[in-house]
C-alpha positions as a printed Julia matrix, in Angstrom:
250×3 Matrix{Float64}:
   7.51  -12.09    6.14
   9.74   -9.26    6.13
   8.56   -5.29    6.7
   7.62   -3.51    3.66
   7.95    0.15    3.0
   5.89    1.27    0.24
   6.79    5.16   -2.04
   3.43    5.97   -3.0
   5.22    8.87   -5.27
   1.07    9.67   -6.61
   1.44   12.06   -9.58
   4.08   14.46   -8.11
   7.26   13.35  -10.75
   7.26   13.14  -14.06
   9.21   10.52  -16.05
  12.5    12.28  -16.04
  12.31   12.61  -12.37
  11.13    9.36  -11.33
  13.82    7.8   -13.04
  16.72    9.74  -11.29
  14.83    9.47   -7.82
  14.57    5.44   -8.04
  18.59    5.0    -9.7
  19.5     7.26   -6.67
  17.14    5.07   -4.28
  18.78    2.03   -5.59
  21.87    3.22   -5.42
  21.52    3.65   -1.66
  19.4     1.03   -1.04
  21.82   -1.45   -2.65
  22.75   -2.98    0.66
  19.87   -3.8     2.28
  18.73   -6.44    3.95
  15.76   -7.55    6.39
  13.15   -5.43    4.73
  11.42   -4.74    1.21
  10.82   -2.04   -0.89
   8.56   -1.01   -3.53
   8.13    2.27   -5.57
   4.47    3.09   -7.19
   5.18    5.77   -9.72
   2.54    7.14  -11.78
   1.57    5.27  -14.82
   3.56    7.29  -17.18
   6.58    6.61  -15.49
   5.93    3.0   -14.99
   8.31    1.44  -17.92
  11.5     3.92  -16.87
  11.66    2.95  -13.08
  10.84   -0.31  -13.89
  13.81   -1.03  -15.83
  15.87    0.55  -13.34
  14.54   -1.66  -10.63
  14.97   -4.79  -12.86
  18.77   -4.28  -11.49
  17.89   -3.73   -8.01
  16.17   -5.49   -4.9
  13.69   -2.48   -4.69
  10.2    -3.74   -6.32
   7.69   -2.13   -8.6
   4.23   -0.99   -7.92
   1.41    0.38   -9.55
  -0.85    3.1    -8.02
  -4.19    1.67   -9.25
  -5.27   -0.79  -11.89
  -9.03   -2.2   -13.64
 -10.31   -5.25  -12.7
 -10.53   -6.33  -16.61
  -7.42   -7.68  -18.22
  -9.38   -6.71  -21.69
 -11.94   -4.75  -23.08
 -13.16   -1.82  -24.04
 -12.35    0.33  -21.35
 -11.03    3.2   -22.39
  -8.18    5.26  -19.95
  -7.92    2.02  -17.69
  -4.96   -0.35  -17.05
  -5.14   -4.04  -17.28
  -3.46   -6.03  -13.97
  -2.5    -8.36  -17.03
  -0.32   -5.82  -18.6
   0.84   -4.28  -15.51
   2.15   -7.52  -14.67
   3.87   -8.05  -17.8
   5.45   -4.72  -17.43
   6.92   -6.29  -14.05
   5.0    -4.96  -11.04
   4.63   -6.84   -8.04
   2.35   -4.35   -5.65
  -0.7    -2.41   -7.0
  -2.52   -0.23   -4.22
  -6.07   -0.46   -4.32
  -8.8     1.51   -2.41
  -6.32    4.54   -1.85
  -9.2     7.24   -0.07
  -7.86    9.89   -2.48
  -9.8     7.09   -5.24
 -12.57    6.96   -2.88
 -13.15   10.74   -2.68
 -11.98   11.63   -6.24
 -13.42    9.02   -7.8
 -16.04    7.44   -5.78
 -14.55    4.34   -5.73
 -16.82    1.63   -4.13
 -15.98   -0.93   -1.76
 -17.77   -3.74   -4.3
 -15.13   -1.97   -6.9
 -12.24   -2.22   -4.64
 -13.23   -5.89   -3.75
 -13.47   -6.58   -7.71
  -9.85   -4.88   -8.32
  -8.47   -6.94   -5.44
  -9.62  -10.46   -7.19
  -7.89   -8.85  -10.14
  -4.56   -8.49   -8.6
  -4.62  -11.59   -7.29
  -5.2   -13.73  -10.43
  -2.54  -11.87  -12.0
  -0.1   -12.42   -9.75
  -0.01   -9.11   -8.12
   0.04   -8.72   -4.19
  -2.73   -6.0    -3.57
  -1.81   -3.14   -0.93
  -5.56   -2.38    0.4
  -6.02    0.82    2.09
  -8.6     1.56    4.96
  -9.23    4.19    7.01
 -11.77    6.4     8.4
 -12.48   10.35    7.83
 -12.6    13.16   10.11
 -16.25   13.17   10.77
 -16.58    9.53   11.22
 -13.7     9.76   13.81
 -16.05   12.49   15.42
 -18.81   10.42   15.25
 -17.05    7.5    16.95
 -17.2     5.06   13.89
 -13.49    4.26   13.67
 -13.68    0.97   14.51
 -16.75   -0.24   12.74
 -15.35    2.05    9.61
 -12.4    -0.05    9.2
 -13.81   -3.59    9.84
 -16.42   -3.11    7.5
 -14.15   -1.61    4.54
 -11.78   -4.8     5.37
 -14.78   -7.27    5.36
 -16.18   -5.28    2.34
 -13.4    -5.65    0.58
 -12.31   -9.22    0.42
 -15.96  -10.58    0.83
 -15.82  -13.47   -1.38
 -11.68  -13.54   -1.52
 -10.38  -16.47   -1.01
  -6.84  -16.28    0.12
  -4.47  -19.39   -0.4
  -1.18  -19.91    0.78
   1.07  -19.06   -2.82
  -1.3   -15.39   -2.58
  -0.12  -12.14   -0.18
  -2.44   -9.27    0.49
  -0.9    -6.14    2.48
  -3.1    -3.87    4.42
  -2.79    0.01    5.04
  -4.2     1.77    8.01
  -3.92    5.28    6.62
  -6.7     7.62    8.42
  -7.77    9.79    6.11
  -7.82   12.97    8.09
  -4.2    12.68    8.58
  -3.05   12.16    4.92
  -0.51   15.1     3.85
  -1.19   16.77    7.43
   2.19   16.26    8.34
   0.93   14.81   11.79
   0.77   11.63   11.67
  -1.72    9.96   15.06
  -0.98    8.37   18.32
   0.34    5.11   18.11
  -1.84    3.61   20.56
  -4.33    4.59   17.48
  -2.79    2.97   14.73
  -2.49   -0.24   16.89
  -6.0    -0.49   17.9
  -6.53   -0.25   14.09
  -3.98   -3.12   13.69
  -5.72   -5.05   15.89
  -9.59   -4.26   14.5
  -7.66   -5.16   10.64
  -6.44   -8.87   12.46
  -9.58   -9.58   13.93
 -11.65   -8.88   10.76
  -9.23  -10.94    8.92
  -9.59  -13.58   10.97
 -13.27  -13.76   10.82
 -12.83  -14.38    7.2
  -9.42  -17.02    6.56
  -8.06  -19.53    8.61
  -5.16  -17.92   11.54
  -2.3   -19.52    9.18
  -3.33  -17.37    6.13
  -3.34  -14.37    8.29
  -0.44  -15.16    9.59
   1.57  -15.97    7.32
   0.13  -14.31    4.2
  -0.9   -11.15    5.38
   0.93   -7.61    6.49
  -0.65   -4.79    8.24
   0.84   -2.01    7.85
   0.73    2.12    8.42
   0.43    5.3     6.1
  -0.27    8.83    7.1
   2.21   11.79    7.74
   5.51    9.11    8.25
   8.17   10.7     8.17
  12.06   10.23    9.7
  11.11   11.91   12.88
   8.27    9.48   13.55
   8.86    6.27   12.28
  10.37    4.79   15.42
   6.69    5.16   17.23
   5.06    2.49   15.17
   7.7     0.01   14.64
   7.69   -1.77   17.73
   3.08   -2.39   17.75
   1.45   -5.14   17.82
   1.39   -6.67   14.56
   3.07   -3.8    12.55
   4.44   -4.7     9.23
   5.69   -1.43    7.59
   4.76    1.41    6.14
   3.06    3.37    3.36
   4.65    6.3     2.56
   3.95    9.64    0.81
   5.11   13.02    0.71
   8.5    11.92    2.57
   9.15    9.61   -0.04
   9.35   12.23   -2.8
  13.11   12.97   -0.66
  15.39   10.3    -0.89
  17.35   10.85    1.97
  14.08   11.35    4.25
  12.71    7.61    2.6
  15.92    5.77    2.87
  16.09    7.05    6.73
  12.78    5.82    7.56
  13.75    2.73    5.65
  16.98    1.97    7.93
  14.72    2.8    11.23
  12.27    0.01   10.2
């Protein structure tokens, strides 16, 4: 599978904006080659840089979704639609949803089945927060929002999940951590996954990658860890010369 580098844009452009940001990213991006790219506007932007994108190799994503295709559920999206609109990612579990919100881990697990049945590769994020790094809990934080999560998911070989590290502490600190930290997170993420699908599916099915303060300066520092996939990226992606150089270094 090839690296992916994910914009995570959150709701910092509005439509106008997102459009000219994603024709200029395509624009530069037009050559590339060895690596994947997907932009997750907010919702209201979702149709513009999504028919911009239909005439690039750069791929859409979605922020968040329901885990209903249907219903009344009023201010929700439906994976179905979202699909049909022509995203391919949808981030799920983001610990901005988790704080805001109070997302749950059953609620993240039911979003995550969503995705999947619609044909959407989910981009779960994990991560511990300040205090529970204090306390120690890193490790068992992160296994048990993995196992949490796809409890009851049953991967198969046509499905692709991507996981992101992304410690919460560090989010928009513009310090991203050691690392030696992100790949001992890498490594709890494989092992977890492991316990639940067969090596092959992990393998072969699954990317882990990093999110948290990236940024052009830093980018080199994970690349070459264990089992590093790519990146999730946030503030820096809101400049496109700052994304497309962290792009080139992957």
């Amino acid at each position: 599978m090839l690296p992916i580098i994910i914009a995570n844009w959150k709701m910092n452009l509005n439509v106008a904006a997102s459009a000219v940001l994603a024709k200029n990213l395509a624009k530069k991006l037009k050559r590339i080659s060895g690596r994947e790219v997907a932009l997750c506007p907010s919702f209201s932007a979702l149709y513009a840089v999504g028919e911009i994108l239909k005439r690039s190799r750069l791929k859409l994503g979605v922020q968040d979704l329901f885990w209903e295709n249907v219903g009344a559920y009023t201010g929700e999206e439906s994976p179905k639609f979202l699909r049909q609109l022509g995203c391919c990612y949808a981030i799920v579990g983001h610990s901005e949803r988790r704080q805001n919100f109070k997302e749950t881990d059953g609620q993240v697990r039911q979003k995550i089945k969503s995705a999947l049945a619609n044909d959407l590769t989910p981009i779960l994020c994990v991560g511990e927060t300040f205090s529970e790094r204090q306390e120690g809990r890193t490790d068992s934080i992160i296994m048990n929002q993995v196992i949490q999560a796809l409890a009851g998911v049953d991967l198969i070989p046509s499905e692709h999940l991507v996981i992101a590290y992304e410690p919460v502490w560090v989010i928009g600190s513009g310090q991203a951590i050691e690392p030696s930290e992100a790949e001992n997170a890498f490594k709890i993420i494989r092992q977890s996954l492991i316990d639940l699908w067969p090596l092959t599916i992990v393998k072969n099915n699954v990317r882990i990658i990093y999110g948290g303060s990236i940024d052009a300066t830093n980018v080199k520092d994970f690349t070459t860890l264990d089992y590093f996939a790519g990146f999730l990226v946030g503030g820096a992606s809101l400049d496109e010369n700052e994304f497309v150089k962290i792009i080139e270094s992957c």
